[in-house]
N, C-alpha and C positions, 0 to 999 in steps of 0.2 A: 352603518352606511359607508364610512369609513374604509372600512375593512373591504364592502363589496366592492368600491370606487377601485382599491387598490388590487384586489382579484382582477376586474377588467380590464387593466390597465397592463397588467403581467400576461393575460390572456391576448391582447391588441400584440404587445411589444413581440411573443411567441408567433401568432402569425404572420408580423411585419418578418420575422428573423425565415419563419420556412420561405414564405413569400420569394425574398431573398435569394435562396438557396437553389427554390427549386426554379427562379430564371435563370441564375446561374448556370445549371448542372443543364438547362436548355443551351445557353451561348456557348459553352466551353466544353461540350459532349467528349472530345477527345483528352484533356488535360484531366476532365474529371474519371475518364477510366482508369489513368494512367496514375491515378491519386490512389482510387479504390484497389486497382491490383497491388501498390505498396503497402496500404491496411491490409488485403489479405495475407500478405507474404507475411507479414510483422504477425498476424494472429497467427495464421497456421504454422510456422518456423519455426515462432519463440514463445508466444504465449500460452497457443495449446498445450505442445511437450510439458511446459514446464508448469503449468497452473492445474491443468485437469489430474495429474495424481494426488499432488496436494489437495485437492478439491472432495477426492472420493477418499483417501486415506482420513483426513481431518474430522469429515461425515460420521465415518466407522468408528474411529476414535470416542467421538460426541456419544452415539450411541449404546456404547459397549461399557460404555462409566468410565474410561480412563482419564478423560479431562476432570471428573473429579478425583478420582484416584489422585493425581497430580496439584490440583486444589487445594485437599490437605496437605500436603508434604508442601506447600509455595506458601499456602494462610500466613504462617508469621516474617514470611518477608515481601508478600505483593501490599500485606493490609497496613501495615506504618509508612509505609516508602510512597504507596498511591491512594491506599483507601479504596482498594476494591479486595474482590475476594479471591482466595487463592487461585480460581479459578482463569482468573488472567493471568495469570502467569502461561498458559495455552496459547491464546493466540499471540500473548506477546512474541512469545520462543518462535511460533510461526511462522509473524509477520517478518520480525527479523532475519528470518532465512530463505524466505518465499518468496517477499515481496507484496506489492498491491493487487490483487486487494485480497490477500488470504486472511489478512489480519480482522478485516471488516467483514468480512466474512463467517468466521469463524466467531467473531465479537455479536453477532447477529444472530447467527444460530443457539450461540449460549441462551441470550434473551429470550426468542422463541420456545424455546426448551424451558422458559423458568427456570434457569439456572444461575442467573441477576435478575438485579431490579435494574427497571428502565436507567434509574439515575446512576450506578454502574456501569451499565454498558456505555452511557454517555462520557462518564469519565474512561473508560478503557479503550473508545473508538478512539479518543482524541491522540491517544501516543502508539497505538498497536499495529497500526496501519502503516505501515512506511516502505522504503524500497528496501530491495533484497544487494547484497552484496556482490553476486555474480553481477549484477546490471554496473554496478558504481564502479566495481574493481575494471570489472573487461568491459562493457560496452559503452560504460562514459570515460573514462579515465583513457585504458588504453587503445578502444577504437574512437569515439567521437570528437577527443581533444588531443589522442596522440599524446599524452602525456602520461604516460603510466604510472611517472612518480609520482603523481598524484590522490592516486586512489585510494590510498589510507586516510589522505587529510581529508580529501570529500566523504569519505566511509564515515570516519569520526566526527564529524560535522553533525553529519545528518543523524546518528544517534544522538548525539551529544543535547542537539536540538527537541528531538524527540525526547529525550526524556525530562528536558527542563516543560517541557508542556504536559506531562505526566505529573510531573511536581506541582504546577500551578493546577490544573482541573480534580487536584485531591481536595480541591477546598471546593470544589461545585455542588454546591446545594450540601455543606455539611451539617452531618446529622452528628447528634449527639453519639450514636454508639459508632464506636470507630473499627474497623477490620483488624485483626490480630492477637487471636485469643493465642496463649500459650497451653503449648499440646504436650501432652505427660505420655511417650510410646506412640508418637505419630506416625511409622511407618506402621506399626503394625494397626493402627486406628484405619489406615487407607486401605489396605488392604483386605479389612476386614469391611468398610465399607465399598471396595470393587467389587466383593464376593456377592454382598446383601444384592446390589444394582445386578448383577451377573443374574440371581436367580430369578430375583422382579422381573425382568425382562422377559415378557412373551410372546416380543416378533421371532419368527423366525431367522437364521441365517442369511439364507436365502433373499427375503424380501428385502432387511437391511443393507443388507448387499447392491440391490435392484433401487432400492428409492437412493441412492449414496449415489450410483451414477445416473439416472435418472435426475438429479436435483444438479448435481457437478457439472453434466453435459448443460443443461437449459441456462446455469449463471454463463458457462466457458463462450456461449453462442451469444448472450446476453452482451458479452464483452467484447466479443468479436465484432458487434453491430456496431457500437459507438467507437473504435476502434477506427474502423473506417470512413464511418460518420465524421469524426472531424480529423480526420486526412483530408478530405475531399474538403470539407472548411478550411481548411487551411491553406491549402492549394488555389480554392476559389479569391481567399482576400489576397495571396500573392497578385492573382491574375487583376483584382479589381482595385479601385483607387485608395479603398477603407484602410490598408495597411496601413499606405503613404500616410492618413489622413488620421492614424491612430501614433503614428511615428513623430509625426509635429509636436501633439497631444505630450508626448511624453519628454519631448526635449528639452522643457525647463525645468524638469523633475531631475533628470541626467547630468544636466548641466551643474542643478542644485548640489548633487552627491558627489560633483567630478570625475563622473564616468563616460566613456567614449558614445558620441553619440550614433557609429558604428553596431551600435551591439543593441540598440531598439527592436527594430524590426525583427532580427533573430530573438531576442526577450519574449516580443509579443508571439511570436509565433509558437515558443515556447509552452505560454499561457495555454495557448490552445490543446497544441499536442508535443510533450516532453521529447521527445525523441526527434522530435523533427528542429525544435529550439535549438535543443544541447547540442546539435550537430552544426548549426548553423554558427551558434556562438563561437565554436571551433575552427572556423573558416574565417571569423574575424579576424585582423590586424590590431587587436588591443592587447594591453596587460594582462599577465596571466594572476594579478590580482582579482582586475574587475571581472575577469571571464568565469574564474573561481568562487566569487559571491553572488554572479546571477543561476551562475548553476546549481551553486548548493541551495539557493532558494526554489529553484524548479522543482527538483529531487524532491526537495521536502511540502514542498506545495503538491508537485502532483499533474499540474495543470489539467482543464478543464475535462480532457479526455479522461485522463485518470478518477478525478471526481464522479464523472460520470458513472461511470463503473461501478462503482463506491457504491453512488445510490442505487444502483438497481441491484445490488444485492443487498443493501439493507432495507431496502425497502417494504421490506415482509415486516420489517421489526416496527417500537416506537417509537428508534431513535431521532431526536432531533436535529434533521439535517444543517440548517443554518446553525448551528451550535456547533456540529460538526466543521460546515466549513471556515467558521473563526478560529477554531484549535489547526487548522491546518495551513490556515493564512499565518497565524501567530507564529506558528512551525519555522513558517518560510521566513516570516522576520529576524527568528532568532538564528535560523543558518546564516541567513546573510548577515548580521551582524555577530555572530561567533567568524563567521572564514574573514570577516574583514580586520576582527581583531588579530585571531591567531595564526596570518598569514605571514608576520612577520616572525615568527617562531618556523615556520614552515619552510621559509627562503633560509635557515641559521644551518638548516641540516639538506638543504637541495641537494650540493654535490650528493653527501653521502644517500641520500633519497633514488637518487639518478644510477648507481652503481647496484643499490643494494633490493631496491623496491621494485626495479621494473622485473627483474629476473625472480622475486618470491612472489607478485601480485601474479606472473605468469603463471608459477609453480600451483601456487594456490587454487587458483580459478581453475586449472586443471588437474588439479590433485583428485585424488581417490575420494578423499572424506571429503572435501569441499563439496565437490557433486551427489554423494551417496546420500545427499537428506532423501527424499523421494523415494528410495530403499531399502530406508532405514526406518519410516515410515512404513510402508507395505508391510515391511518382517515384520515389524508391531503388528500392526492390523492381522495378517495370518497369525500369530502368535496366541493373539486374545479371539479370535474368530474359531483357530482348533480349540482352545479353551472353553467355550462356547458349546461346540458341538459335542464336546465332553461331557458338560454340565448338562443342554439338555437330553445326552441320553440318559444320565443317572437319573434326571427327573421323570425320565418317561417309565422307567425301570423300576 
């Protein structure tokens, strides 16, 4: 009875929230277009480009055996360090180059495929998931805060964080046989298990090809919805008193830590949607301490848009979302208390930060191999794809 009380009650609170929304998006018709064209520009600009290759590359991958191929060659170092199977070692390498939500993504698909157990994929959502480098280096560090010398420490941060939550969910629900067998000729163990997966396979080329974009384009559009979706949230609580009324709410908590209370309303709005926060914290008149530990908490939290995301692509799987979003709250606790410790180690080396970081985080972010993931990717996928069409003519033959 309980439990129904409490379904009704998340069902009431859901319709008070569209309710809401959709008065709003009646009073404010021009503010809310003008919301929704900034969510499209952000999807179709940045997010498409750069998520749908990774989307259909990762697919083909999955398919073609190479995530296990890769699995054994990771086994003795993903299964002591986190207690899953080599097979994270995948999305891990992924997420950290792609960004949100390739990680979960990919973390999802494994599951689907019986390639974990549920309680694996719960431990590997929780650290695999995170933002990609291009975002922190150039779009937080050097466009949103203007602060280029920055974006090592917030890059560092936010793995740093990531992976001390990868440490702690190795103990979630520990079973007695632990990950890490030692392997006697492991490369050639992998490859002789690519080949086995190479021949079992009896889709076509063709089709796997066809369900990879097929499945890539429907999450890309999936993302693009909620994307928008709270833009337009977010835009509406600026216009309406809720921010004001959410900003009071938080000012004894601020006060509590000795943080400006300036940097509220740009925090909360954060929550909602990352990009629209982090730009605002940037606009702030505060310390580039406190500006530093609300962001690296964003980054690693995700806020709610990103979340969202999250779930509609896991959402095919078992995994447990609320379980999910404690590992990524925890995330956010521990960036922001790592950047508030290691901020003073940070200011030791400014000057040289300022001379030396803003010209290589440029270099970087536009280097050759920095961008070529996406590429580098594909040439794999064609690589194992002509191998494929190799194999099944020999079979046909």
């Amino acid at each position: 009875m309980r439990y129904k009380d409490t379904l009704s009650l998340s069902r009431l609170i859901t319709v008070c929230i569209i309710i809401l929304l959709t008065t709003g998006i009646i009073i404010f018709p021009q503010e809310v277009l003008e919301a929704s064209k900034r969510g499209i520009q952000l999807w179709f600009n940045t997010l498409f480009p750069s998520l749908f290759p990774f989307m259909v590359a990762t697919y083909l991958l999955i398919e073609l055996g190479v995530v296990h191929f890769i699995g054994i060659l990771f086994e003795p170092v993903m299964g002591p360090i986190f207690n899953v199977p080599g097979e994270g070692a995948f999305p891990w390498m992924m997420g950290i180059i792609s960004g949100y939500p390739i990680g979960a993504k990919i973390t999802a698909d494994l599951r689907c495929k019986g390639k974990i157990s549920q309680v694996e994929a719960q431990r590997l959502i929780a650290f695999t998931n995170n933002s990609g480098p291009l975002f922190i280096l150039g779009a937080v560090s050097a466009g949103m805060l203007s602060k280029a010398e920055t974006g090592f420490f917030l890059l560092a941060i936010h793995y740093l964080s990531s992976l001390t939550v990868g440490l702690l969910f190795r103990f979630y629900k520990k079973e007695k046989k632990v990950h890490g067998k030692k392997y006697k000729n492991i490369i050639k163990k992998s490859f002789q298990q690519l080949s086995l997966i190479q021949k079992n396979n009896s889709k076509k080329i063709g089709l796997i090809l066809k369900e990879s974009i097929m499945s890539s384009m429907d999450t890309v559009v999936q993302i693009g919805g909620f994307v928008i979706l709270f833009s337009v949230t977010s835009q509406l609580l600026e216009l309406s008193s809720l921010l004001d009324l959410f900003t009071k709410l938080f000012k004894p908590f601020f006060k509590l830590i000795v943080f400006s209370p300036k940097l509220i309303s740009a925090f909360l709005l954060g929550i909602i949607e990352i990009t629209n926060g982090i730009s605002r914290i940037g606009l702030c008149s505060a310390s580039l301490k406190e500006e530093l530990a609300l962001v690296s908490f964003l980054i690693a939290f995700g806020g709610l848009s990103v979340f969202m995301q999250t779930v509609s692509v896991i959402s095919s799987s078992d995994i447990n979302i609320p379980i999910y979003a404690c590992a990524k709250l925890l995330q956010g606790l521990f960036a922001f208390i790592y950047s508030v410790t290691f901020y003073p180690q940070m200011t030791k080396i400014s000057a040289y930060t300022q001379t030396v970081f803003n010209p290589i985080s440029y270099n970087i972010t536009n280097s050759f191999w920095f961008k070529s993931g996406p590429y580098l990717c594909a040439f794999i996928c064609i690589l194992f794809i002509l191998f494929n069409i190799k194999l099944f003519r020999t079979k046909e033959n």
